[in-house]
N, C-alpha and C positions, 0 to 999 in steps of 0.2 A: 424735610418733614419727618419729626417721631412718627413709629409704630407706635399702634395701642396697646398698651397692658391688660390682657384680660386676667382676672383671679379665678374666676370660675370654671371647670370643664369645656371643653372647647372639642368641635367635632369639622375639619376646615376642608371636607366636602363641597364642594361649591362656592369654595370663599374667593377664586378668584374672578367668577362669573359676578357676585354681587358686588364686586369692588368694579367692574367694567361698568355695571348697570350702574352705579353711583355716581360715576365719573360721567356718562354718556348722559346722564340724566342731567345733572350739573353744569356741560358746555351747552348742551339743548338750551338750558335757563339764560344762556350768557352768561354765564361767571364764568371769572378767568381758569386759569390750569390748575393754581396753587388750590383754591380752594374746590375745584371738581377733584383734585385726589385726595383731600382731606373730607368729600364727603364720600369719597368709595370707602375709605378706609373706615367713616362710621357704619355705611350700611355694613360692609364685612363682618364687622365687631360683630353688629346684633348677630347677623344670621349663622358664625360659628358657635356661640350660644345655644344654637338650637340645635340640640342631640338629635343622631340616626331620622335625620328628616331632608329635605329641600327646603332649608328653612327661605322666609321671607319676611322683609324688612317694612312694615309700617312708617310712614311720617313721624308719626308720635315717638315710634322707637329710636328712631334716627334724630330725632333732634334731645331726647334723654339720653342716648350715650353720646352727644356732641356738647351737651350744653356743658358737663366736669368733665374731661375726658383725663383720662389716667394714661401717659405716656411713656416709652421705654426710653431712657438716653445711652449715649454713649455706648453701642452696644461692642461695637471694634474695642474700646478701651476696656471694658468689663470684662472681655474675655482673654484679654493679652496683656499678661505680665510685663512684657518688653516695652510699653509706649506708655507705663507709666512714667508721671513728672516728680519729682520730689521738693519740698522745700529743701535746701542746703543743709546738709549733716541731720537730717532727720530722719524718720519716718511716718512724716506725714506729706499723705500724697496730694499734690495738685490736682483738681480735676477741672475747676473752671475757675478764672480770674476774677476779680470782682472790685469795683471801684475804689480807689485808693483811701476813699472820702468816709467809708464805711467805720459807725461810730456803732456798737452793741449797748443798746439799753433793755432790751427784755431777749430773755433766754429760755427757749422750750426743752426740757430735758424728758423723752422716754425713760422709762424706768427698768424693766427688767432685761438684764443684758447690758443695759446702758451705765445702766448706774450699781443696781443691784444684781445679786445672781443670786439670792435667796430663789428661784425658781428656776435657775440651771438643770435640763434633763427634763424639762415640762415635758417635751416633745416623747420622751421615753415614757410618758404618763398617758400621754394622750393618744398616739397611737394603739396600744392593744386595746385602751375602752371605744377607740373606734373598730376596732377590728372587731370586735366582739359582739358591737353592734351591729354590724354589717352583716353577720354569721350568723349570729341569733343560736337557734338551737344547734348547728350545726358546727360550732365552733369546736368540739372537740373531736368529731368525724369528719371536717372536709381536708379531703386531699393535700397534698402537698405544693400541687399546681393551683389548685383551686387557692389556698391560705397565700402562696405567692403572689398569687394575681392581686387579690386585696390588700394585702401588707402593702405593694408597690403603688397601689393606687392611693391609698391612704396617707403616707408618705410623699408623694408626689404631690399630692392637697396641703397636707403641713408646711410644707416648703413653699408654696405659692402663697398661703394666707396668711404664715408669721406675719405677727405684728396689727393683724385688726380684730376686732373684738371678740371674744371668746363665744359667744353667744351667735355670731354671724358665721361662725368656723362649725357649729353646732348646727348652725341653718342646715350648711354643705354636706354633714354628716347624713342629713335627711336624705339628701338628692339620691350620695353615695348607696343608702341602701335599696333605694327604690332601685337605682340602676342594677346593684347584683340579684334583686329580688330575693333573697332566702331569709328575709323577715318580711310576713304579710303588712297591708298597710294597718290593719285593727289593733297590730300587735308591736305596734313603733311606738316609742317612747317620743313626745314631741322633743322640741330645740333644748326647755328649760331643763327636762328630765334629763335628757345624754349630757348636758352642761352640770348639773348638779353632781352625777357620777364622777366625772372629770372632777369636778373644780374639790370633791370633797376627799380625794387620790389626793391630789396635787396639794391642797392646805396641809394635809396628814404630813407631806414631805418640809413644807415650808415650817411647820410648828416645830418638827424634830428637830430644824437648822435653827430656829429662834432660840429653843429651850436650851441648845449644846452653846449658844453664845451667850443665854443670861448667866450659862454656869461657868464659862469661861472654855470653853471644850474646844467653840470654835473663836477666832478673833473678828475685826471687823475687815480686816485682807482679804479672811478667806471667804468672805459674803456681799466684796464689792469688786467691782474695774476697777483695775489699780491707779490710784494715785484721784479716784474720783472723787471723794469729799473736799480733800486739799484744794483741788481744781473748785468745785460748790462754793468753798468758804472766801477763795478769791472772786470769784464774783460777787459773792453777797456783801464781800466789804468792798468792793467797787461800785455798790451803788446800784447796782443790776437787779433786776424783779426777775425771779426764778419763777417757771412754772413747770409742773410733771404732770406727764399724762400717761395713759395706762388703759390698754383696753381691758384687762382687770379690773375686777371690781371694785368700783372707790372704797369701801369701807376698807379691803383687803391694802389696796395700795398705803393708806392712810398709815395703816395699823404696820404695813412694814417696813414706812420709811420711819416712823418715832421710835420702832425696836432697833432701828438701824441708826437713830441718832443724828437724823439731818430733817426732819419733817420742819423744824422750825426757819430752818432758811428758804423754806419755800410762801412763808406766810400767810399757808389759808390758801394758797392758789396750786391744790394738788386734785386732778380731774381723773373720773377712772369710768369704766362702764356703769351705768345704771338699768341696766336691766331691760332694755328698749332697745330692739336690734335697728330700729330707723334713725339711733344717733350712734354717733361715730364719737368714741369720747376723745380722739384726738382732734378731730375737726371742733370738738367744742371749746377747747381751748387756743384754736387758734380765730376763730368768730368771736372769743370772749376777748381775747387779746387787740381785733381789730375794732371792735364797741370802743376800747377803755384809750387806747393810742389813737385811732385813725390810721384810715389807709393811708396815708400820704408819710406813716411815719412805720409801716411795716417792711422800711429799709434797714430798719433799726432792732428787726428781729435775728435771733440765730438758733437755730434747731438741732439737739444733739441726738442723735437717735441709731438704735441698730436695724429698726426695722423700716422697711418701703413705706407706709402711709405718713407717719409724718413728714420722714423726707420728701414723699410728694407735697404734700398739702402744701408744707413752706414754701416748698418751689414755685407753686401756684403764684402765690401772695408775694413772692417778689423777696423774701428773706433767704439767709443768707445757710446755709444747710451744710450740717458734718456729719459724716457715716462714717458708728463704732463697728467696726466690724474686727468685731474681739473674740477672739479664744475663750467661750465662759468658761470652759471646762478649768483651762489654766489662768484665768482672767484676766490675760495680758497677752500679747502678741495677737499678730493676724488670724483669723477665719477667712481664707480666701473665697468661700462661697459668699460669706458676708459683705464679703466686696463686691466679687458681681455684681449681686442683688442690688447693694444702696446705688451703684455708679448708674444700674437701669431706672433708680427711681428719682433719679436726680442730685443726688448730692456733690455740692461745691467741692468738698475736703475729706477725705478719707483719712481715720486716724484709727489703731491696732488698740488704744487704749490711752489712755491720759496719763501716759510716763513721763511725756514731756510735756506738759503743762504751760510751763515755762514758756516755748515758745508758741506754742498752739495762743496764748495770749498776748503774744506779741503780737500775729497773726492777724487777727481779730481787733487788734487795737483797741486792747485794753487794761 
């Protein structure tokens, strides 16, 4: 059996009392073993959830974190360089096999990281307007222990919730300050406000990269994963329906995959946030994908992604998943935390970047 993946703050006081109680509760029912530890492991989830308390587990909560449950894979492999598999003379890694029969006709590609790095160093953006927020007035008088404890906390947050919606990261910002308390609650900026500061840092950096490539300052190497358009245009002349998703906000995505010069091989099917923290704009293209194919034909997907939620999601649905875990800075070679991370959220093939193309569609069979 996986562990769960929780994103949120986690406090694991009592978590192994409530994983007994779930388990004990579950053989009580007659259910077999398998599924009495797969329901301690949901009551667990809820009740480390609930900060500085003895939390406790409702029905209703237990069958909402059981009903999509987000899973850790592969944890021994994600941590140990040494048991990695490789394809022959490559460096793309095996992580799980997958039917020989496997035919790719629709392809889901994450966008920043993935494809593009026009937003390389986001995370350099986003942490001090979280800190800042956290601190409130105090940001230029708190201590050095104090500014430590928050930078790490903050960080430790960014790291767990790369890759889901900017605006659900902005939720968490909430929590964060309420937890240090040195911003009253009258005086909190809600979700959209700390997301507006963010997102309008973060454009400022992305417009500078745009205007330095309409003038020719920067090239299109130095604003993508290497070798990833080449890799785009072979699919799209293979027949393949490309789709990008982006918890970025669609107009944003839109506006910089056409400065980047590939919007049109995606045809209309490029999805980003809208402004609604109850949709997940990567699950919407994967729900939009299963409408337009059917399930019976979501063997037929493949998901290119740097970050954990689409590699989950695909995983769900039975498609076939590749984690970039790339160097943005250098836009090529490995991020070995990037690997961890996809190999916990399920991805089939780990690849450092699209150098070799070549055979990564061999691979894939196509």
């Amino acid at each position: 059996m996986h562990g769960l993946m929780i994103v949120s703050r986690v406090d694991t006081v009592g978590a192994g009392d409530s994983y007994l109680a779930g388990v004990a509760a579950t053989l009580a029912a007659g259910y077999d073993l398998k599924t009495a530890a797969e329901i301690g492991s949901f009551v667990a989830g809820v009740t480390v959830q609930k900060l500085f308390q003895t939390g406790t587990a409702t029905p209703d909560e237990v069958m909402e974190i059981g009903t999509n449950p987000d899973y850790i894979y592969a944890p021994d492999l994600a941590e140990n360089f040494r048991k990695a598999v490789y394809l022959p003379d490559s460096e793309i890694e095996i992580i799980n096999e997958w039917k020989e029969k496997f035919t790719v006709k629709y392809a889901i590609f994450d966008h920043d990281g993935t494809l593009s790095t026009l937003r390389e160093g986001w995370e350099l953006i986003m942490a001090p307007v979280m800190i800042k927020a956290i601190l409130g007035d105090k940001y230029k008088d708190a201590g050095m222990d104090v500014y430590a404890k928050v930078e790490g906390s903050v960080r430790e947050f960014i790291d767990k919730t790369t890759g889901i919606q900017t605006l659900v990261q902005m939720k968490g910002l909430l929590d964060l300050i309420r937890e240090f308390g040195f911003v009253p609650e009258e005086k909190m900026l809600d979700e959209f406000g700390c997301k507006k500061i963010y997102n309008d840092e973060l454009l400022s950096m992305v417009r500078v990269r745009e205007r330095k490539y309409a003038n020719g300052e920067l090239s299109l190497d130095d604003l993508t994963v290497k070798n990833a358009i080449p890799f785009l245009k072979k699919l799209y002349d293979a027949g393949i329906k490309l789709f990008l998703a982006s918890g970025s906000d669609e107009n944003d995505v839109i506006e910089e995959a056409r400065a980047l010069g590939y919007e049109y091989l995606f045809e209309g099917r490029i999805y980003g946030s809208v402004g609604d923290v109850s949709i997940e704009a990567k699950r919407i293209v994967l729900n939009n994908i299963m409408e337009e194919i059917g399930r019976d034909a979501l063997a037929q997907v493949v998901t290119f992604g740097d970050g954990p939620v689409e590699i989950r999601e695909t995983r769900k649905r039975g498609g076939l998943t590749v984690g970039l875990a790339t160097n943005e800075l250098r836009r090529y070679e490995l991020n070995p935390q990037k690997r961890t991370r996809l190999i916990k959220a399920g991805a089939d093939i780990i690849i450092p970047d699209f150098s070799q193309y070549t055979k990564l569609l061999d691979l894939i069979k196509v």
